[in-house]
N, C-alpha and C positions, 0 to 999 in steps of 0.2 A: 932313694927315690921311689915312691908310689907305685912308677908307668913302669912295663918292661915288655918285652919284646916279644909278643903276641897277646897282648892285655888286649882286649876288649874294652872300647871305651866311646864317649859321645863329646862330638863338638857343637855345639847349638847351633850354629852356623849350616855347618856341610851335612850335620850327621852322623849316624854311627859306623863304626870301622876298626879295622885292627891293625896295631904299632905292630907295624913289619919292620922297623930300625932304629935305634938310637946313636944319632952318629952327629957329628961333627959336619956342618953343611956353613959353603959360604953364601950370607945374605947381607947382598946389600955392600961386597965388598969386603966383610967382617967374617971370621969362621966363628960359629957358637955352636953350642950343642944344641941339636932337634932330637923331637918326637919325629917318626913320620909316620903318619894315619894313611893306612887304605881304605878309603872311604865306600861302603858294601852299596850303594845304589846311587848311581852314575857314574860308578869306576873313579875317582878324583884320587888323587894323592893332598895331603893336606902336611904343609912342615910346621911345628909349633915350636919355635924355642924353648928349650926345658927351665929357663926361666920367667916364662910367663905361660907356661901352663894353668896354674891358677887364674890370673888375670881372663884366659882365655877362655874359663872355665868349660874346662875339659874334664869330663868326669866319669868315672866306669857307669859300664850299663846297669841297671836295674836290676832286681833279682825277678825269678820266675812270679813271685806271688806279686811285686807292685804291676811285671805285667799285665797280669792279668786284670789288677784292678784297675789300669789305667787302660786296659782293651773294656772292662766293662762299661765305662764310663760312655762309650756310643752307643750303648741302651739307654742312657739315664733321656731326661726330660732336657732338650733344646734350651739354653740362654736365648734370650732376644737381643737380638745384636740391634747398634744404631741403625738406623734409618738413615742417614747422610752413608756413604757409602765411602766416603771416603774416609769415617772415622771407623768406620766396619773395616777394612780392610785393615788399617792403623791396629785395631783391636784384633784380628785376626793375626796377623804376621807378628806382633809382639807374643803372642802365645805361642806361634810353633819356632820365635827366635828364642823362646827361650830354653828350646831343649828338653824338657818336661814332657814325660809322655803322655801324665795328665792333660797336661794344658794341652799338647798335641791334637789328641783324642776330643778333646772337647771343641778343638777349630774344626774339626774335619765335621764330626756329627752335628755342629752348630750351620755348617756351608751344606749340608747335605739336605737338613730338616731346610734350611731356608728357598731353596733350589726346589721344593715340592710344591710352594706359591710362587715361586716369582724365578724367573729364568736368570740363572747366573751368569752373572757377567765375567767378560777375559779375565780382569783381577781378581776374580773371586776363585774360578779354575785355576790359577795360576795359583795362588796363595793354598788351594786342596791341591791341587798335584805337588808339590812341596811337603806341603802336610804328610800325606800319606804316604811318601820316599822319604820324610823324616823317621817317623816311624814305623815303616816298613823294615828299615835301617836295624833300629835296634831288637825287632819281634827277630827279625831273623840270623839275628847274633845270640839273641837268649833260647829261642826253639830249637837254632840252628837247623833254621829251613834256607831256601832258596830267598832271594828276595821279591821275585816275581812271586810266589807262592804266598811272601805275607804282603804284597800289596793287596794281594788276590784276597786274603783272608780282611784285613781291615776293610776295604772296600765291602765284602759282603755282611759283616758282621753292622758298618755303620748304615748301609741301605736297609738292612734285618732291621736294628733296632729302634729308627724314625719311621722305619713303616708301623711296627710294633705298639711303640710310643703313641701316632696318631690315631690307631685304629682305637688303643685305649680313651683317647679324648675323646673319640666321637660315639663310645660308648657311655662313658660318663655323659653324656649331650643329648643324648637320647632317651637317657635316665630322667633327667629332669624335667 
């Protein structure tokens, strides 16, 4: 088996966390074998059956260097998200369900740059605070910082780099 019992690992769902047991757990009436994930930011326990681990796709954290490139990416330039808002959200939550710290990283600093014109709304907050306990989750399994400390960090890093970003625009704007 892959998973063992302090692996460090990510559910796209809940989050990243570490298999504190591999045991025999009854669900559902049935004994099978579980993962069990302690999920690092909301405290959850998550049970995966080790035979749909795959299915569940559950998969170890990142190494030090895709963090970082998947933390740079809240520098990079804002996608423009739909306009209907309910396909923006649709588009948003399909990127931080997927687990991906890329794709993560890029809902959070895509809600962030957007939030600088137009006031965010519940679902939109709802969808970033997710985001950034998503992967706050796994910065602080690969740092092995606190989790409050890499919410701290992501949060400042993506306000840093849409400030950054714009002020580049409106220098190119003023160029021409």
């Amino acid at each position: 088996m892959k998973y063992a019992v302090n692996g460090k690992v990510v559910d796209p769902i809940h989050g990243a966390g570490i298999i504190t047991e591999i045991s025999d757990q009854n669900i559902s009436g049935e004994m099978c074998e579980c993962v069990v994930i302690e999920i690092v930011v909301g405290k959850k326990r998550v049970l995966v059956p080790t035979n749909n681990l795959d299915d569940a796709e559950i998969r170890p954290v990142v190494s030090k260097k895709d963090l970082e490139v998947s933390l740079a990416e809240l520098s990079e330039k804002p996608d423009e998200l739909p306009k209907d808002w309910r396909r923006r959200i649709e588009k948003l939550k399909d990127r931080v369900h997927s687990g991906e710290p890329m794709l993560v990283a890029q809902a959070i600093r895509d809600i962030i740059a957007r939030s600088v014109q137009n006031k965010m709304n519940p679902s939109e907050k709802r969808v970033l605070n997710e985001a950034v306990s998503v992967l706050a989750g796994e910065v602080a399994l690969v740092r092995d910082i606190q989790s409050a400390s890499a919410k701290d960090l992501i949060n400042r890093l993506a306000r840093e780099g849409v400030k950054s970003y714009l002020e580049k625009v409106k220098e190119q704007e003023s160029e021409d």
